[in-house]
C-alpha positions in Angstrom: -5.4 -2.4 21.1 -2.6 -4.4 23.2 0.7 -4.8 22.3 0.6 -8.0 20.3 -2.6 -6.7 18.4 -0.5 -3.7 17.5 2.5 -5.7 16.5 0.2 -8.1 14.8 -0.8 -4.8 12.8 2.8 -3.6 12.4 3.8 -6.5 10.8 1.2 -6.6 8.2 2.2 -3.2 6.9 5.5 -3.8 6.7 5.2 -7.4 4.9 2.5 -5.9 2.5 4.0 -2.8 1.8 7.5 -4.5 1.0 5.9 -7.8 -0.6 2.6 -8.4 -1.4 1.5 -5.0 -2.9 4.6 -6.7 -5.5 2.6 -10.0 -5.8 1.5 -10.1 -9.5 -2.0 -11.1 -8.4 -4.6 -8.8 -7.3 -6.1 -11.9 -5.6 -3.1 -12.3 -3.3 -2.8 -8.8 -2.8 -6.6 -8.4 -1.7 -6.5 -11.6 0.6 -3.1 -9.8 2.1 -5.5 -6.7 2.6 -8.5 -8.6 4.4 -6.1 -10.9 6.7 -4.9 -7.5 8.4 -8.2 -5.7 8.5 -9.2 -4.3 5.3 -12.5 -4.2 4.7 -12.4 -5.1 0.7 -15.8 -5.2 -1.4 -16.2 -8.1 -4.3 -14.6 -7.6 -7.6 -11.7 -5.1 -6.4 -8.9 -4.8 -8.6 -5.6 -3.2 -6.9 -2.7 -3.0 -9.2 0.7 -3.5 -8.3 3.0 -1.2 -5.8 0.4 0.1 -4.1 1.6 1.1 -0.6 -1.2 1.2 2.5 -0.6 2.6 6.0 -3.2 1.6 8.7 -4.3 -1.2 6.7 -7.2 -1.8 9.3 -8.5 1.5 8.9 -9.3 1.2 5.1 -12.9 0.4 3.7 -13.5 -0.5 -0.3 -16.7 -1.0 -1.5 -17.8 -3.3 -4.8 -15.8 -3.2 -7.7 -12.9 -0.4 -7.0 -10.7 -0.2 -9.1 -6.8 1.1 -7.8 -4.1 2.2 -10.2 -0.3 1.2 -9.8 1.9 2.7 -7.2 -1.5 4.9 -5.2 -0.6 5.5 -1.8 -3.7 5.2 0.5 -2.6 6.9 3.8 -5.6 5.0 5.8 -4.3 6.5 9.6 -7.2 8.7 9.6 -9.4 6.3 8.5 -9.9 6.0 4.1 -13.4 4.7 3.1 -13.9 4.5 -0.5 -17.4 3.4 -2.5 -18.7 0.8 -4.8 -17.8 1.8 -8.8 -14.6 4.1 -8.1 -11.5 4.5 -9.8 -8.2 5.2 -8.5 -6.0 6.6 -11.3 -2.5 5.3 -11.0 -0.1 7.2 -8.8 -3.1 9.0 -6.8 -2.5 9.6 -3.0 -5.3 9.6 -0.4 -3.3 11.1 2.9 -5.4 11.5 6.1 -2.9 13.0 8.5 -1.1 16.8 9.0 0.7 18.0 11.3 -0.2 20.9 13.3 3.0 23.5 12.6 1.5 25.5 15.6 1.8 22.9 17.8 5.2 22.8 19.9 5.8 19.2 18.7 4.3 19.3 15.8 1.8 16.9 17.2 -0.1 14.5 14.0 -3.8 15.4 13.2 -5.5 12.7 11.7 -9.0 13.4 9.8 -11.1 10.8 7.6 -11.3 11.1 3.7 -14.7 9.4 2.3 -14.7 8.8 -1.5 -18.2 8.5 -2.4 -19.7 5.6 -5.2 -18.9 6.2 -8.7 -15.8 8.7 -8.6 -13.0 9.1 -11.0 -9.6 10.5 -9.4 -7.7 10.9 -12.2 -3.6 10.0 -12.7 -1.4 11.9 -9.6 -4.5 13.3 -7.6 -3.7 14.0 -4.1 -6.7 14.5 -1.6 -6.0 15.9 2.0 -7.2 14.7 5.2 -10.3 15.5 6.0 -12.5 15.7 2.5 -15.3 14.2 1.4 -15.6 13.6 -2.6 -19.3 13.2 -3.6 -21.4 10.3 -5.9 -20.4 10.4 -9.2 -17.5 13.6 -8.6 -14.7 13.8 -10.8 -11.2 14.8 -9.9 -9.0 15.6 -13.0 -5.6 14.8 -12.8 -2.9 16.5 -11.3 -5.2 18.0 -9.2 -4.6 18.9 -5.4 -8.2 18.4 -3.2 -8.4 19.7 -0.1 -12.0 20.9 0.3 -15.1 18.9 0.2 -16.3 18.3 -3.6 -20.0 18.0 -4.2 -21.9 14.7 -6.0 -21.2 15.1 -9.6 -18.9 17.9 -9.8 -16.2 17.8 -12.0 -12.6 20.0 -10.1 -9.6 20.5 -11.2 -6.0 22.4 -10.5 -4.1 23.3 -7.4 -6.0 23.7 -5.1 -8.9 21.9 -6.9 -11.8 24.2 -7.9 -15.1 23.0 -9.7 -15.0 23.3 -13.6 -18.3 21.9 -14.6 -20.7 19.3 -13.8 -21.1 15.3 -14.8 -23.1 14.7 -17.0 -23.7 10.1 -16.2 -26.7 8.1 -15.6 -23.3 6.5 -13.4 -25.0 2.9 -14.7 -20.8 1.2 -15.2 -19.3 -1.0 -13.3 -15.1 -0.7 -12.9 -13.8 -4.6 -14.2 -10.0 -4.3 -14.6 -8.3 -6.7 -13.4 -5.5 -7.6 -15.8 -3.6 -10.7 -15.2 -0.5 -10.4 -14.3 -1.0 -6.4 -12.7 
């Protein structure tokens, strides 16, 4: 990317992150999303004070639905499916540092959030993890391993605790105005 395409990018962060994710209008704050690179699905809902790094690198499918004040680390590249739900104050971060490293150089690794998942309020997921169809992430929770199609984890670090039980026939539609 050249300097001005960079830039270009830099700006965009800083002007959503410090403005539009305050816009009371998910429309506004979407249309911010796509103008620097997003790639955002129809019927999105992202709630306010939502903070994105890498904007270019993040992929929503149909219908997801974000939480207030989720921080969606996209360095490493965040893809996320149709019918998902964010939970407010979950964090998707896709980079670590290597502490073996003699300057601590950045790794950055992809997360995938597969269709139909529920990460419940405060969940963090690591770099590097893919979250099955239909999984479920309870809140609190800390994921930093891979988590199969329908399996329900939960804890620090997450573990499996049982099994969904969905025909996962729902679409997310929340899109308060004014949020």
């Amino acid at each position: 990317m050249s300097r001005l395409g960079r830039a270009w990018q830099h700006l965009g962060e800083v002007l959503y992150n410090a403005v539009w994710t305050y816009v009371p209008s998910h429309n506004v704050r979407i249309l911010a999303l796509r103008t620097w690179g997003a790639k955002v699905g129809k019927d999105c809902s992202l709630l306010r004070g939502t903070t994105v790094l890498s904007i270019a690198h993040l992929t929503l499918g149909d219908a997801v639905s974000i939480g207030f004040r989720c921080v969606l680390d996209a360095r490493g590249g965040i893809t996320i499916g149709s019918n998902t739900v964010l939970a407010s104050d979950t964090h998707l971060v896709t980079g670590r540092h290597d502490i073996h490293s003699p300057d601590f150089i950045a790794i950055l690794e992809p997360i995938v959030v597969e269709e139909y998942v529920w990460l419940a309020i405060r969940t963090t997921v690591l770099a590097g993890v893919t979250i099955g169809r239909g999984a479920v992430v309870s809140a609190c929770s800390l994921v930093k391993d891979d988590v199969l199609a329908m399996d329900v984890v939960a804890g620090v670090p997450a573990v499996s605790i049982g099994t969904r039980r969905s025909t996962l026939d729902y679409r997310p539609a929340f899109r308060p105005l004014f949020y």
